[in-house]
C-alpha positions as CSV (number, residue, x, y, z in Angstrom):
1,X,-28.3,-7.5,-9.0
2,X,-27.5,-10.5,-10.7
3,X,-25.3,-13.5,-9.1
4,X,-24.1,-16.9,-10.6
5,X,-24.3,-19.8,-8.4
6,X,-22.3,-23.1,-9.3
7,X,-23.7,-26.1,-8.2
8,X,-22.1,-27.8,-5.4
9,X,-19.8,-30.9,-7.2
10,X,-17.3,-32.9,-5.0
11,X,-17.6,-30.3,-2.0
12,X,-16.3,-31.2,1.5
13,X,-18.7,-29.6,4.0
14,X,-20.6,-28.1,1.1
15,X,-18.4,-25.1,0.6
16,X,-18.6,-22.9,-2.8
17,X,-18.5,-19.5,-4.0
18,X,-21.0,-17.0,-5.1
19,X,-20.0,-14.5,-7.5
20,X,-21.6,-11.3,-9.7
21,X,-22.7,-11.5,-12.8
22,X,-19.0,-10.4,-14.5
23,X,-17.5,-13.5,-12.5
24,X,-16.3,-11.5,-9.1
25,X,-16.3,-13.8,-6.1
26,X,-18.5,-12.0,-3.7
27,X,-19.6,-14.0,-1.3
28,X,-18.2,-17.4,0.2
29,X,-20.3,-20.5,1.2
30,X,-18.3,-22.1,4.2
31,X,-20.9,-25.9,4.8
32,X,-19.9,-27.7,8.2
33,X,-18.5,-30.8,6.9
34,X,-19.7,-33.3,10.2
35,X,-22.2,-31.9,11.6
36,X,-25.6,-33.5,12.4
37,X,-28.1,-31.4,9.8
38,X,-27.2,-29.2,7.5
39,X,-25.3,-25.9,8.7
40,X,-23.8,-23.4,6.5
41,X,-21.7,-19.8,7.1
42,X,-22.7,-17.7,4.3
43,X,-19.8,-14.8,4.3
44,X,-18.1,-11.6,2.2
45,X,-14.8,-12.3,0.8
46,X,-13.5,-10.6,3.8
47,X,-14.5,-13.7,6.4
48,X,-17.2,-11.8,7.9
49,X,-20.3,-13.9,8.3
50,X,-23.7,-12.3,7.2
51,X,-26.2,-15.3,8.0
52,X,-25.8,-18.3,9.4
53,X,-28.0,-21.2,7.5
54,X,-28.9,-24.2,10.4
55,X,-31.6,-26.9,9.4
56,X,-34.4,-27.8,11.8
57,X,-34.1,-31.2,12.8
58,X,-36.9,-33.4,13.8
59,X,-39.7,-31.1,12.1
60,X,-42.7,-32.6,9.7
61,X,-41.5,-30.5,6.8
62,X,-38.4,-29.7,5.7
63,X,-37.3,-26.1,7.7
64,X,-34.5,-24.1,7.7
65,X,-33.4,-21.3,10.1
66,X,-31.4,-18.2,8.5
67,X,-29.8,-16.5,12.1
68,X,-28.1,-12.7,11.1
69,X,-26.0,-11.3,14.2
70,X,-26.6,-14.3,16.4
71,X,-30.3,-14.1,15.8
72,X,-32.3,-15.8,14.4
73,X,-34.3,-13.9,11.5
74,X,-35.6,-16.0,9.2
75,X,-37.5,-19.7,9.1
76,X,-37.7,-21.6,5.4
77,X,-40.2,-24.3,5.2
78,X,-40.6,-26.4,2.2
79,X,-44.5,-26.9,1.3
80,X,-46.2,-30.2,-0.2
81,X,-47.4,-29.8,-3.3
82,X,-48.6,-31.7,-5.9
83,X,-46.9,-30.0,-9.2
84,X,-44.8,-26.8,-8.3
85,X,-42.1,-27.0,-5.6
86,X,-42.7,-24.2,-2.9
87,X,-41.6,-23.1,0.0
88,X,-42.3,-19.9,2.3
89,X,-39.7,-17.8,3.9
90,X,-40.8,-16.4,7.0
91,X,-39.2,-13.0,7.9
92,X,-40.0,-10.5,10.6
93,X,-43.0,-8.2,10.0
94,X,-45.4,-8.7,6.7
95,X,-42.6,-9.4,4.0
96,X,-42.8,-12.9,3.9
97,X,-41.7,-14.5,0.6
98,X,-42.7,-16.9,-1.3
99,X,-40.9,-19.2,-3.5
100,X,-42.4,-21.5,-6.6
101,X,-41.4,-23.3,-9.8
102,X,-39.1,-26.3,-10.0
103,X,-36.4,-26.3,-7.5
104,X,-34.9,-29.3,-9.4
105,X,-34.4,-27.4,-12.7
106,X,-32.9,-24.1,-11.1
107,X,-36.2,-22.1,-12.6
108,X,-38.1,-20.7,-9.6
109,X,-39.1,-17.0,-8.6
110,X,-39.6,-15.5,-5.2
111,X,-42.5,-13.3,-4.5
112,X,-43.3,-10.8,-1.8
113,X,-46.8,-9.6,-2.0
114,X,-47.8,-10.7,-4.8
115,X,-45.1,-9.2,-6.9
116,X,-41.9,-11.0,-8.4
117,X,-38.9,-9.6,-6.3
118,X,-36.2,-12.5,-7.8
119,X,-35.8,-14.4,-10.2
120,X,-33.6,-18.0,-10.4
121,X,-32.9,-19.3,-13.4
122,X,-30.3,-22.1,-15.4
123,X,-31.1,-19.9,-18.4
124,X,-28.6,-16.6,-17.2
125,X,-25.7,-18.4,-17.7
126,X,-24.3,-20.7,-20.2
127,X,-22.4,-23.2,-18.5
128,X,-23.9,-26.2,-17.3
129,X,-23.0,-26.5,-13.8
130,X,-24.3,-22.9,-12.9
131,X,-27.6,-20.8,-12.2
132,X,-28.2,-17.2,-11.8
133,X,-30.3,-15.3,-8.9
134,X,-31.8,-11.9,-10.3
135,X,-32.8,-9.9,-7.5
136,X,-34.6,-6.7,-7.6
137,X,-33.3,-3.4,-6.6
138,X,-34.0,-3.0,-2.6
139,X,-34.4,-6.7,-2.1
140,X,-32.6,-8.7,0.7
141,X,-30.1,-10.4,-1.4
142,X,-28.4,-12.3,1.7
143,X,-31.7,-13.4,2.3
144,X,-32.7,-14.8,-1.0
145,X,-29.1,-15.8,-1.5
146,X,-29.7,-17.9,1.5
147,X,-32.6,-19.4,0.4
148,X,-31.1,-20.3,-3.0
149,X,-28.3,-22.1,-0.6
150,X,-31.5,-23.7,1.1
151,X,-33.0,-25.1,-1.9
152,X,-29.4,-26.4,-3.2
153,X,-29.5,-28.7,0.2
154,X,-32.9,-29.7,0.1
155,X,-31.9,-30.9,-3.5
156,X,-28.6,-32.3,-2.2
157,X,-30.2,-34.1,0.4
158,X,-33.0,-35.7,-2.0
159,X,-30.1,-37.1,-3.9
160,X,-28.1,-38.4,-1.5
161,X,-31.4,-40.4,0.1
């Protein structure tokens, strides 16, 4: 399944809209405007939350909590390293993914075993302002969509310091 993400512009509370690759709005991005870390509702079209996106304050790296149901399921931690941005999304039971490439230039890939499961990319759409998430059939695409939204903050908040 492919998705097009537009880069967050002027937003108020970081809100955008997430839509397939013919341009249908299929998931909504609802950020908490004044809130103390970063905390984001990601949602159908229908209102109905599917993950809830809270950063982890006060933590060495950068780490991200994705909660589903009121639980939490998922912590994103962004790695140091020297020439690739990566991070590590930590799920429940061995399917751990992990992400690389530059995070900056919207060209990055997840992997889950060893084997590429998503794909992000500037290069699936033409316009400027937007980049595309190619998930693989069977793949968690709230949770890699969530990610994406992850990496969009960490990106946001490296600009705005």
């Amino acid at each position: 399944m492919r998705y097009r993400l537009r880069q967050k512009l002027l937003a108020l509370g970081d809100d955008y809209t997430i839509q397939d690759a013919e341009g249908n709005d299929v998931y909504y991005v609802d950020g908490k405007a004044l809130s103390i870390g970063d905390k984001l509702s990601l949602q159908d079209m229908d209102g109905n939350e599917l993950a809830y996106i809270s950063q982890k304050l006060l933590s060495l790296h950068k780490t991200y909590r994705i909660y589903r149901e009121g639980e939490m399921f998922a912590e994103i931690k962004k790695q140091w390293t020297l020439f690739r941005d990566k991070l590590t999304v930590d799920v429940p039971g061995p399917n751990d993914y992990e992400v690389q490439g530059s995070f900056l230039d919207r060209e990055y890939e997840f992997t889950r075993g060893g084997e590429t499961v998503a794909q992000v990319s500037r290069s699936l759409f033409s316009l400027r302002d937007s980049y595309g998430v190619d998930i693989a059939p069977g793949e968690d695409d709230v949770t890699i969509l969530a990610t994406a939204i992850v990496i969009d903050q960490i990106l946001g908040d490296q600009d705005e310091g």
